[in-house]
N, C-alpha and C positions, 0 to 999 in steps of 0.2 A: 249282152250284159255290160252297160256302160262302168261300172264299179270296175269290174274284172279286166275291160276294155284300159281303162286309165291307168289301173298299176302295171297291167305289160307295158302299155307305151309309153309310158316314163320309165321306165327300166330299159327299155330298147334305147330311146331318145339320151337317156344317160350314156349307155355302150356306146353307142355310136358317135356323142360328143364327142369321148373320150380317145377315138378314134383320129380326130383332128379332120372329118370330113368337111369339105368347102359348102356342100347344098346335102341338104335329108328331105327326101319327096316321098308323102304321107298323104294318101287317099284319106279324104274327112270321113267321117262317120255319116251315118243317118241325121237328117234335119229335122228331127222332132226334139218333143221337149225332154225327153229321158236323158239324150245328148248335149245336148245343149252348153254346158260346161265343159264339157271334154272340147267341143268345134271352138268355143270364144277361145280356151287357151291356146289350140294349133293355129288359130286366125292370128291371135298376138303376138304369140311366138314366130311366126310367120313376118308380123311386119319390121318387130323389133329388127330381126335379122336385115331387113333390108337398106 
């Protein structure tokens, strides 16, 4: 359930910011198109970071 999928993991990704962690490693989701919005933002959130 990508819906369902995306408010925990922005609520975790939140907790965890808040945390002051250096690296958060996040297995992607499935590569179809029901995902596909949840993958492009951990991909850009991903490079921003780098």
């Amino acid at each position: 359930n990508p819906v369902g999928y995306a408010s925990a993991l922005y609520a975790a990704l939140h907790d965890l910011d808040a945390m002051g962690l250096d690296r958060i490693v996040i297995a992607l989701p499935p590569n179809t198109p029901q995902w596909l919005a949840i993958r492009d933002r951990l991909n850009r959130a991903a490079t921003a970071a780098d």
